[in-house]
C-alpha positions in Angstrom: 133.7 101.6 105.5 132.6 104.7 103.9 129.8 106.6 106.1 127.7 109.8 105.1 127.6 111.1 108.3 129.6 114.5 107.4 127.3 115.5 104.9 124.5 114.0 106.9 125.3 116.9 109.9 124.8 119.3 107.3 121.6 117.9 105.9 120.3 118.1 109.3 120.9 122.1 110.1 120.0 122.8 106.7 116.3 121.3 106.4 114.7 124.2 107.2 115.9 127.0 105.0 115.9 125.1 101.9 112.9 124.2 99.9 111.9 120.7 98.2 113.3 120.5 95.0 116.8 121.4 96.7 116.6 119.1 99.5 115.3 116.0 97.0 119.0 116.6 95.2 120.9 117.2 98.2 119.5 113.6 99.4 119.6 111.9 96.3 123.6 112.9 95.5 124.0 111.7 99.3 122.5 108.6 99.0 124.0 107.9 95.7 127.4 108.5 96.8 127.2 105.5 99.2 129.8 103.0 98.7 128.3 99.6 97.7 130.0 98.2 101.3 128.0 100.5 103.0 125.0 100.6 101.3 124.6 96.9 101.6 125.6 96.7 105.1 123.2 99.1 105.7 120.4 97.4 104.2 120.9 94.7 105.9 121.4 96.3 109.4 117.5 98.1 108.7 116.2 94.7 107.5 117.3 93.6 110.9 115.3 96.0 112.6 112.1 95.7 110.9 112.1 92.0 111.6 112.7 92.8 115.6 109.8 95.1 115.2 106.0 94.1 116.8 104.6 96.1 113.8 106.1 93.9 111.5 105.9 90.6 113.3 102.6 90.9 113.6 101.6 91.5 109.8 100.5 89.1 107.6 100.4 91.2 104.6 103.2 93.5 103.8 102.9 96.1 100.8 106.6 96.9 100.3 109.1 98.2 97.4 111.6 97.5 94.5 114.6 99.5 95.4 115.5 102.0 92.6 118.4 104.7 92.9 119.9 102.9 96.3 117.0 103.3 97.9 117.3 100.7 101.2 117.0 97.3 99.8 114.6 95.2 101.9 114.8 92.2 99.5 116.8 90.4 102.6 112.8 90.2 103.8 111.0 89.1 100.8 112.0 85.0 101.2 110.1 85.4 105.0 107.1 83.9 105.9 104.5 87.2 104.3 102.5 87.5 101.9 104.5 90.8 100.1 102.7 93.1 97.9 104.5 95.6 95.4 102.8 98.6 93.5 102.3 99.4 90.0 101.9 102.7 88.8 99.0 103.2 86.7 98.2 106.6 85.7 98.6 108.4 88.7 98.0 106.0 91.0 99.0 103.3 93.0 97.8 99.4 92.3 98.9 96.7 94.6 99.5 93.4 93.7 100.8 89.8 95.0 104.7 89.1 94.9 106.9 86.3 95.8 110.0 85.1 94.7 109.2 82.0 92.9 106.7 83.7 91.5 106.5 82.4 87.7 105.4 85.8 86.5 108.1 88.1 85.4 108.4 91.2 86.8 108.4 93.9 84.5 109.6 97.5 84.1 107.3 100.7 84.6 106.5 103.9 84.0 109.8 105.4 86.0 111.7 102.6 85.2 110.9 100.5 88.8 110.8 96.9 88.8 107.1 96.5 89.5 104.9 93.3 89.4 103.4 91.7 86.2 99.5 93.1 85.5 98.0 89.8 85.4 99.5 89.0 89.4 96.7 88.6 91.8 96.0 92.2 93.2 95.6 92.7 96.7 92.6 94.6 98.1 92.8 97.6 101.0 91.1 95.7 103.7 93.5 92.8 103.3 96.9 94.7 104.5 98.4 95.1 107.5 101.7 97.2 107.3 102.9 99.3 104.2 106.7 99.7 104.1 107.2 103.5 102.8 109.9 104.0 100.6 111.6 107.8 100.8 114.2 110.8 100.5 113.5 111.0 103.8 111.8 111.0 106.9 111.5 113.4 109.7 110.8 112.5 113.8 107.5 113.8 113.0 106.4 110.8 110.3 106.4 113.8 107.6 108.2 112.6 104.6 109.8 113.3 101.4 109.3 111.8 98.4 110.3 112.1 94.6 107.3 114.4 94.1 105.2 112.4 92.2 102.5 112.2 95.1 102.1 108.7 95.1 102.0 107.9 98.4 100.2 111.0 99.4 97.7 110.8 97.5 96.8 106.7 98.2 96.9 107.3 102.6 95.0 110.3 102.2 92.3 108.2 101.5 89.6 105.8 103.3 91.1 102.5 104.0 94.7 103.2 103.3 94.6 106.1 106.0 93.9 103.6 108.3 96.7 101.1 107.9 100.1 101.0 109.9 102.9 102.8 107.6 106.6 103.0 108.6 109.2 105.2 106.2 112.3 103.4 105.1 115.7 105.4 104.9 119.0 105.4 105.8 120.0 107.5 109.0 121.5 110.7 107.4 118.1 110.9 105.9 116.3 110.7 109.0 115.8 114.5 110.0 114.4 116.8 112.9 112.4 118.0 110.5 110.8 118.9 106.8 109.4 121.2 105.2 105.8 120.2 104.8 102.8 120.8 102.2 99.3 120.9 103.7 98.6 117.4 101.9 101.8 115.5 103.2 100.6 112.6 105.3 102.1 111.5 108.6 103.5 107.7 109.0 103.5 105.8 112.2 106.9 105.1 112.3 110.5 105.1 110.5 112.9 102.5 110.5 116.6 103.2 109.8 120.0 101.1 110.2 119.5 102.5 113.5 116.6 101.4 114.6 112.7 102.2 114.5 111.2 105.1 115.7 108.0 105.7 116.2 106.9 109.1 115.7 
């Protein structure tokens, strides 16, 4: 099985003299150059993990992702007993709404080219959600992560309720680093779950 633990080591001593935009297409080219083996069995090993997890176990309503660009696939999740929310981009921001499987609404195509929930699907208010599964580049043992740059994410948890709620990043372990570098608006998550485990930060 193909691992990316090589260029991994170098990600790792490397964080902090390179800024951003460099780090975003060191990850990416990484994580793309997964072998579909791997990938998978990785997925599956994180989804394995999440469900062991209190935080998880525990939630009721789970805001999660469509993977795009081999970002870990939690779809292995989305047949459990949750109600799953998903996010469609509108404008510059973030709107929630109800997802299941045998849902008879197609799910459509957005702005970026994500899979993201029809408009007319119920949407799901703030107060309602428990835990909000992070997709990233990566995460470091800190909570600070790294995302595409759009400032999605940022932007919703730095607000009043969705600072509130649980969060835990999602990537694979080469992308889990001792550190990043770090705007003043970067938000911290709770945790980060990897095909090695959770960490709580």
């Amino acid at each position: 099985m193909r691992s990316a633990k090589p260029e991994a080591r170098n990600l790792k001593s490397e964080t902090r003299n390179v800024d951003k935009k460099e780090l975003r297409r060191s990850l990416l080219k990484t994580r793309q150059s997964l072998s579909l083996e791997t990938y998978q069995h990785q997925s599956l090993q994180l989804c394995e993990h999440l469900k062991a997890s209190q935080l998880f176990v525990n939630a009721n309503l789970v805001l999660a992702y469509f993977s795009t660009r081999q970002e870990p696939d939690l779809s292995s999740l989305f047949t459990l007993s949750k109600t799953w929310g998903f996010p469609r981009c509108v404008d510059a921001e973030l709107c929630w709404h109800e997802w299941f499987p045998s849902d008879s609404l197609p799910l459509q195509k957005g702005a970026f080219g994500i899979l993201e929930p029809h408009s007319n699907s119920p949407v799901i208010q703030p107060d309602a959600v428990d835990l909000i599964l992070v997709p990233a580049l990566a995460c470091d043992r800190q909570g600070y992560r790294l995302g595409y740059g759009g400032g999605f994410y940022d932007r919703l948890l730095s607000i009043s309720p969705w600072n509130q709620k649980t969060t835990i990043g999602i990537v694979f372990d080469f992308a889990h680093l001792p550190t990043l570098p770090t705007d003043p608006w970067d938000h911290r998550l709770q945790a980060v779950c990897t095909e090695s485990g959770l960490f709580f930060c």
